[in-house]
TITOR-424435 format. One line per field, with one value per residue: residue number from 0; chain; x, y, z of N, C-alpha, C in turn. Coordinates in nm, 2 decimals. Atoms other than C-alpha are relative to their C-alpha. Layout:
N
i: c(NUM; ...);
ch: c(A; ...);
n_east: c(X; ...);
n_north: c(Y; ...);
n_up: c(Z; ...);
ca_east: c(X; ...);
ca_north: c(Y; ...);
ca_up: c(Z; ...);
c_east: c(X; ...);
c_north: c(Y; ...);
c_up: c(Z; ...);
REM end
This chain:
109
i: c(0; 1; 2; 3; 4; 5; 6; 7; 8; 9; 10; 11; 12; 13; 14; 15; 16; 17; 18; 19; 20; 21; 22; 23; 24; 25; 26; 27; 28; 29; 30; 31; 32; 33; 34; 35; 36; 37; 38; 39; 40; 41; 42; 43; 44; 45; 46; 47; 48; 49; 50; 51; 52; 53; 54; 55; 56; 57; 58; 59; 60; 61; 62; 63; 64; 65; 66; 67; 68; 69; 70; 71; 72; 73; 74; 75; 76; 77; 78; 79; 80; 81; 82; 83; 84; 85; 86; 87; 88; 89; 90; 91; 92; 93; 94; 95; 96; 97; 98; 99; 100; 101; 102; 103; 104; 105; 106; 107; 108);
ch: c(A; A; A; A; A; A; A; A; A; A; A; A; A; A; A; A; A; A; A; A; A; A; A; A; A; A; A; A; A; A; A; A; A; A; A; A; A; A; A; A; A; A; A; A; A; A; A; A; A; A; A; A; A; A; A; A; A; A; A; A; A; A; A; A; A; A; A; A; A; A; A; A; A; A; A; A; A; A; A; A; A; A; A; A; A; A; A; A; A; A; A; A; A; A; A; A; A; A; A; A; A; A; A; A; A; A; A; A; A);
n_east: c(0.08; -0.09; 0.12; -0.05; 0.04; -0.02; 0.02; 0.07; 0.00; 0.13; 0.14; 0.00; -0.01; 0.15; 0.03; -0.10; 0.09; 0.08; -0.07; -0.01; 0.16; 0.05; -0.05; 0.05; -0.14; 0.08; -0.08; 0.05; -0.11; -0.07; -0.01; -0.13; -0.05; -0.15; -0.12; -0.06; 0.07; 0.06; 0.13; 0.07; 0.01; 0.05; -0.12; 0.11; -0.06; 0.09; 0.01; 0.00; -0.07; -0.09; -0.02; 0.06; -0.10; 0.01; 0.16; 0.02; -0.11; 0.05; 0.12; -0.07; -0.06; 0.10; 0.11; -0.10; -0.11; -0.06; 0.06; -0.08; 0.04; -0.07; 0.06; -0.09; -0.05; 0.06; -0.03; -0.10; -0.04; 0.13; 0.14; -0.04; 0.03; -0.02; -0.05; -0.03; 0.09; -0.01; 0.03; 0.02; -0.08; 0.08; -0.03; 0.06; 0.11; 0.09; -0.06; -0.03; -0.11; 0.09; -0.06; 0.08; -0.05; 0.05; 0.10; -0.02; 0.10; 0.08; 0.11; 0.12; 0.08);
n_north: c(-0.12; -0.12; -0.13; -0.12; -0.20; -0.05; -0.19; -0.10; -0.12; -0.01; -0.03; 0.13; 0.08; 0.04; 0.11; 0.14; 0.09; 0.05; 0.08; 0.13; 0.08; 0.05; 0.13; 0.09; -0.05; -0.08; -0.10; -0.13; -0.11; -0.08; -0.12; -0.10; -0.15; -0.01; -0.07; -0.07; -0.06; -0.04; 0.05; 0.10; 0.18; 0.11; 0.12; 0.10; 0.10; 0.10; 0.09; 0.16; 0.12; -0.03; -0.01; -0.08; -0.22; -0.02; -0.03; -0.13; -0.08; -0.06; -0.15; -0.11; -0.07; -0.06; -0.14; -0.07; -0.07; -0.08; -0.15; -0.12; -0.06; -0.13; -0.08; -0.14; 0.09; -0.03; -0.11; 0.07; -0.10; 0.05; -0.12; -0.15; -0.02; -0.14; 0.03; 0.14; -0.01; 0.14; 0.05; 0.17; 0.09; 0.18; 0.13; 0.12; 0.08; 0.10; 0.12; 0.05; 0.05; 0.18; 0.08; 0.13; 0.05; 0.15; 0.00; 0.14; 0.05; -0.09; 0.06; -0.10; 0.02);
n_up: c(0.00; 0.01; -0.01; 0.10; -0.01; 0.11; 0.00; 0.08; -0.02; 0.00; 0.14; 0.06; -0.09; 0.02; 0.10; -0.05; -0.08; 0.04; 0.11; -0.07; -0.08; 0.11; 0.04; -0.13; -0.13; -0.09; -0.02; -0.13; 0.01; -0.12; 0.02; -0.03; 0.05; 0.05; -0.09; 0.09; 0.00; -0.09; 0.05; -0.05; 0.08; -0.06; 0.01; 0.00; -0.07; 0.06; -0.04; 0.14; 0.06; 0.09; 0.15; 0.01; -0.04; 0.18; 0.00; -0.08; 0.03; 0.12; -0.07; -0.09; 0.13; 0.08; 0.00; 0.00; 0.11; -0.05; 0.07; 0.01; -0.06; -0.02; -0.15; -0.07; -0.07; -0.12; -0.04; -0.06; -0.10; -0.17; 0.03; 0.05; 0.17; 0.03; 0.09; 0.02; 0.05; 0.04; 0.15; 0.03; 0.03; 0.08; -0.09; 0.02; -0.10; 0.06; 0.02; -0.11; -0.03; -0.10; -0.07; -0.03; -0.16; -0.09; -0.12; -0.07; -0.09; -0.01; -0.05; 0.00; -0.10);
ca_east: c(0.00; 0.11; -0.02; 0.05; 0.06; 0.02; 0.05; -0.15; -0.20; -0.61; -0.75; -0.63; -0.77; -1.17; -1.08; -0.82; -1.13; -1.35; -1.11; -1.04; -1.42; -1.47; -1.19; -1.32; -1.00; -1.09; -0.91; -0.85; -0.79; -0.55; -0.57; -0.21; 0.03; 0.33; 0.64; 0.76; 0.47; 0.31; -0.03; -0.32; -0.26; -0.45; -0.24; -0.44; -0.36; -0.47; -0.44; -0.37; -0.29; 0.05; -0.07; -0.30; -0.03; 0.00; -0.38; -0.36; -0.06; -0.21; -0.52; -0.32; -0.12; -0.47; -0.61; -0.29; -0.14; 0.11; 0.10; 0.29; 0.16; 0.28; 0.31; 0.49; 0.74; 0.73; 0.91; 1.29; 1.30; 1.00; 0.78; 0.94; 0.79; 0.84; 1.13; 1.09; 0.89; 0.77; 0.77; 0.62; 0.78; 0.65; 0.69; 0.55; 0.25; 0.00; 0.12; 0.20; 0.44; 0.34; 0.51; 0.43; 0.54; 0.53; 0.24; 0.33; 0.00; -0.34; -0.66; -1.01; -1.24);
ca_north: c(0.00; 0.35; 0.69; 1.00; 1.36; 1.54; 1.95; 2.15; 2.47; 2.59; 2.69; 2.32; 2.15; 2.12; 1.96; 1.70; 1.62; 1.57; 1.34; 1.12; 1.06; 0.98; 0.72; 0.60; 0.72; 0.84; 1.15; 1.36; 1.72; 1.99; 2.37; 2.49; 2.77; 2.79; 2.88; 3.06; 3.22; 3.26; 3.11; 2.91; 2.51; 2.22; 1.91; 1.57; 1.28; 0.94; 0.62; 0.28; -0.03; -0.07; -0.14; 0.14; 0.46; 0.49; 0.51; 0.81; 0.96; 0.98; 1.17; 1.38; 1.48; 1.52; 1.77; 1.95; 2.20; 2.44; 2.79; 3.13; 3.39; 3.76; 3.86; 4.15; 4.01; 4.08; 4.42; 4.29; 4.64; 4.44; 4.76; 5.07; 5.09; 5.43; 5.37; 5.03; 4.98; 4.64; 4.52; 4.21; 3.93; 3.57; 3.28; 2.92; 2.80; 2.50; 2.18; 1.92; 1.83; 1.43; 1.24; 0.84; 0.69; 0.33; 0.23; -0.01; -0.02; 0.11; 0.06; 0.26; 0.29);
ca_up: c(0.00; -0.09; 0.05; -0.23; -0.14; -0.39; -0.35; -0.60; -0.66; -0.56; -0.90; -0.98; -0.65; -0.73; -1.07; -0.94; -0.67; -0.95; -1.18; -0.85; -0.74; -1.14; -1.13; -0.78; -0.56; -0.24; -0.09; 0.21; 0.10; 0.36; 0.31; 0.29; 0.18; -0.04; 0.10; -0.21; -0.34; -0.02; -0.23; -0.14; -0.22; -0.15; -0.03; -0.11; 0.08; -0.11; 0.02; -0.29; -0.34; -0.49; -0.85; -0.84; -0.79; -1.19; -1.22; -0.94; -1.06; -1.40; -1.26; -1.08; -1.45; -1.63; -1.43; -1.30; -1.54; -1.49; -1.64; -1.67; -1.41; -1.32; -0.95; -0.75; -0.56; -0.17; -0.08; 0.06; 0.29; 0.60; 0.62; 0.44; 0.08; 0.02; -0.21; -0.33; -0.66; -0.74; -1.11; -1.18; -1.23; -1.46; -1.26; -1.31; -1.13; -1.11; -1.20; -0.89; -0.65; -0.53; -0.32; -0.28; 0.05; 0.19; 0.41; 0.68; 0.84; 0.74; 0.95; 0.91; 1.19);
c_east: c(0.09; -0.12; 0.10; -0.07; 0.01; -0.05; -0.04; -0.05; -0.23; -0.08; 0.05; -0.11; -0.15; 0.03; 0.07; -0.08; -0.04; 0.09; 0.03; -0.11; 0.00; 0.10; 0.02; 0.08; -0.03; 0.12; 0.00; 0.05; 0.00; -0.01; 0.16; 0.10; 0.15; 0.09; 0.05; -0.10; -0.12; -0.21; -0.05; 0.05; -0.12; 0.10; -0.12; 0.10; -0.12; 0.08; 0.00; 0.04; 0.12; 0.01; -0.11; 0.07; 0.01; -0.12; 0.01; 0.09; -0.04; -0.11; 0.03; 0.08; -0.11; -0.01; 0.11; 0.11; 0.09; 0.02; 0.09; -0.05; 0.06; -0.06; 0.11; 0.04; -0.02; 0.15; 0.18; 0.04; -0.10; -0.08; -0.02; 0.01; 0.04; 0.12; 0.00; -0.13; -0.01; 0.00; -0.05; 0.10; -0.12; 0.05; -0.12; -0.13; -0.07; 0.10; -0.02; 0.12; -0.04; 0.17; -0.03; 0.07; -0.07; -0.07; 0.05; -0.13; -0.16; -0.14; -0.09; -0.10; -0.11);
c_north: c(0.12; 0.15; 0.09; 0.06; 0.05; 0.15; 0.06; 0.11; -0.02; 0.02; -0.13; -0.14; -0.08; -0.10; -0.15; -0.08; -0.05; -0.12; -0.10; -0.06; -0.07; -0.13; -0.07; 0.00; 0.09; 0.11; 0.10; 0.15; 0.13; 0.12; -0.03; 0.08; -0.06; 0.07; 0.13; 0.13; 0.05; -0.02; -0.11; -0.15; -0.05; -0.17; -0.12; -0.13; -0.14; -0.14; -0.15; -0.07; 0.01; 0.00; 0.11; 0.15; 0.02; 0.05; 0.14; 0.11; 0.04; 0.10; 0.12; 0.07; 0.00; 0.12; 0.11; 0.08; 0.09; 0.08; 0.12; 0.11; 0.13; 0.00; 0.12; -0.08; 0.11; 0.11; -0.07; 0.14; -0.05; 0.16; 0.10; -0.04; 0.09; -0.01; -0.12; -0.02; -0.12; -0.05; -0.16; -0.08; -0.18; -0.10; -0.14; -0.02; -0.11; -0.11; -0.11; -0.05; -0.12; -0.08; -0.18; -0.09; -0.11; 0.03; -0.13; -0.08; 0.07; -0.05; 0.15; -0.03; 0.04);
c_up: c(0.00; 0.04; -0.09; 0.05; -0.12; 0.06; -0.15; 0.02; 0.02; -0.08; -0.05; 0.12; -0.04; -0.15; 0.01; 0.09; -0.10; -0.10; 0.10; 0.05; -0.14; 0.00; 0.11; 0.10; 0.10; 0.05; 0.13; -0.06; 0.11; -0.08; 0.00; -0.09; -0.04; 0.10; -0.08; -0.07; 0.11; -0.08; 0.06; -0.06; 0.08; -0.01; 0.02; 0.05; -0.05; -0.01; -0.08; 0.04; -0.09; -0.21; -0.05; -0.03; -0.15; -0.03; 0.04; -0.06; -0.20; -0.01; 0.05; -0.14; -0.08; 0.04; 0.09; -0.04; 0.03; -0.11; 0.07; 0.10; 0.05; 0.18; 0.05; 0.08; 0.11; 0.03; 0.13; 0.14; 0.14; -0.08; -0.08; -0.17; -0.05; -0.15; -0.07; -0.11; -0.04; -0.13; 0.03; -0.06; -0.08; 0.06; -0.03; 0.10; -0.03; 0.00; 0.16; 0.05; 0.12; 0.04; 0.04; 0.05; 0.02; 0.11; 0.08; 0.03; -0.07; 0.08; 0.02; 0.07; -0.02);
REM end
């Protein structure tokens, strides 16, 4: 048995639910925050059989794309904006970053 995290960005998270209910894979999904862009994720925690992680991991590269995006980076002076003008910057987003970890044990109550 294998549990996969899979971190996705949140304009990807509702379509990745619906692509693992449709190919019957159950899911727990966690709010949480980039480090880097300081953006919403959702981290999904999903629970297989070992000949199943291919299946999952292919669900997980349907409905997870990654894409070009402009943001203002975060001001390197802490509070004092006054001189400090932001330009945007293009940076990648979206896509996933999965992880698929040995289960020793699993039991559902």
């Amino acid at each position: 048995m294998k549990l996969i995290m899979a971190v996705v960005q949140d304009d990807d998270s509702a379509r990745l639910m619906e692509g693992l209910v449709e190919a019957k894979f159950r899911a727990t999904k966690l709010a949480s925050t980039g480090g880097f862009l300081r953006s919403g994720n959702t981290t999904f925690m999903i629970g297989v059989d070992d000949e199943k992680v291919d299946k999952v991991l292919h669900v997980i590269r349907e409905n997870c794309q990654s894409r070009e995006q402009f943001m203002s980076p975060i001001s390197p002076m802490g509070g004092n904006t006054d001189s400090y003008v932001p330009y945007p910057i293009e940076v990648e987003v979206g896509g996933a970053t999965v992880f698929v970890l040995p289960i020793e044990k699993f039991v559902q109550y």
